[in-house]
N, C-alpha and C positions, 0 to 999 in steps of 0.2 A: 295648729301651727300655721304660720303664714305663707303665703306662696308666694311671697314676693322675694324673701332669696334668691328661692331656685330662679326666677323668672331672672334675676340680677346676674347667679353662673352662666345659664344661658345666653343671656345677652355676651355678656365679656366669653362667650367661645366666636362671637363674629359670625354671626351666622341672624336671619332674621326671623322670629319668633309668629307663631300664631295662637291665640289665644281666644279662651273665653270670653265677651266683656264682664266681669265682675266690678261691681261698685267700687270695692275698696281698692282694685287693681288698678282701674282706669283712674281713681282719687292718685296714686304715687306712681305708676306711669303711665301718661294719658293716650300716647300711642305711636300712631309712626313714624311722628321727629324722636322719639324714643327707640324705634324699633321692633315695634311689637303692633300686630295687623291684629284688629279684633274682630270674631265674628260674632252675630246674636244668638246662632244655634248650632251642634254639634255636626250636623245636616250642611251645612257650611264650608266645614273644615276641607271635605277632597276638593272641593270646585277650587278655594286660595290655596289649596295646596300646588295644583297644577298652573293656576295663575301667576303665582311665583316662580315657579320653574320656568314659564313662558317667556317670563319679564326680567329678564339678568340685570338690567337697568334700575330696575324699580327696588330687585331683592336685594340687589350692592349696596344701592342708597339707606334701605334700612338695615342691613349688617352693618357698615359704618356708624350709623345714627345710633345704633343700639349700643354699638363697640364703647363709642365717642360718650354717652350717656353713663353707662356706668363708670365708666373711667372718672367723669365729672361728677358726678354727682352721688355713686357709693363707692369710694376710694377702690375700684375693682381694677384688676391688670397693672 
């Protein structure tokens, strides 16, 4: 099964997203004018965890982006 729903509920809760880079995810959303911050390893994931929390600026703009993306683009919200 694909991950790219869940990744689309996600996004339409407004919030912005961290993810794996996976081929086929980065192919149907390529990233953070999407919303979604890729890392290359799960080693990764605390350091933009806390990156994000740092940057309200940074994380708003891809909560909106991501919000704005599925709304446009998988009829979501």
């Amino acid at each position: 099964m694909s991950s790219i729903p869940y990744f689309c509920e996600f996004l339409a809760c407004g919030k912005a997203l961290i993810a794996t880079a996976l081929p086929g995810m980065i192919a149907v959303i390529p990233g953070e004018s999407q919303g979604i911050v890729y890392i290359s390893s799960v080693d990764q994931m605390p350091q933009e965890i806390v990156s994000l929390l740092k940057a309200d600026e940074r994380r708003q703009r891809l909560e909106q982006s991501g919000l704005n993306y599925v709304k446009q683009v998988h009829d979501y919200v």
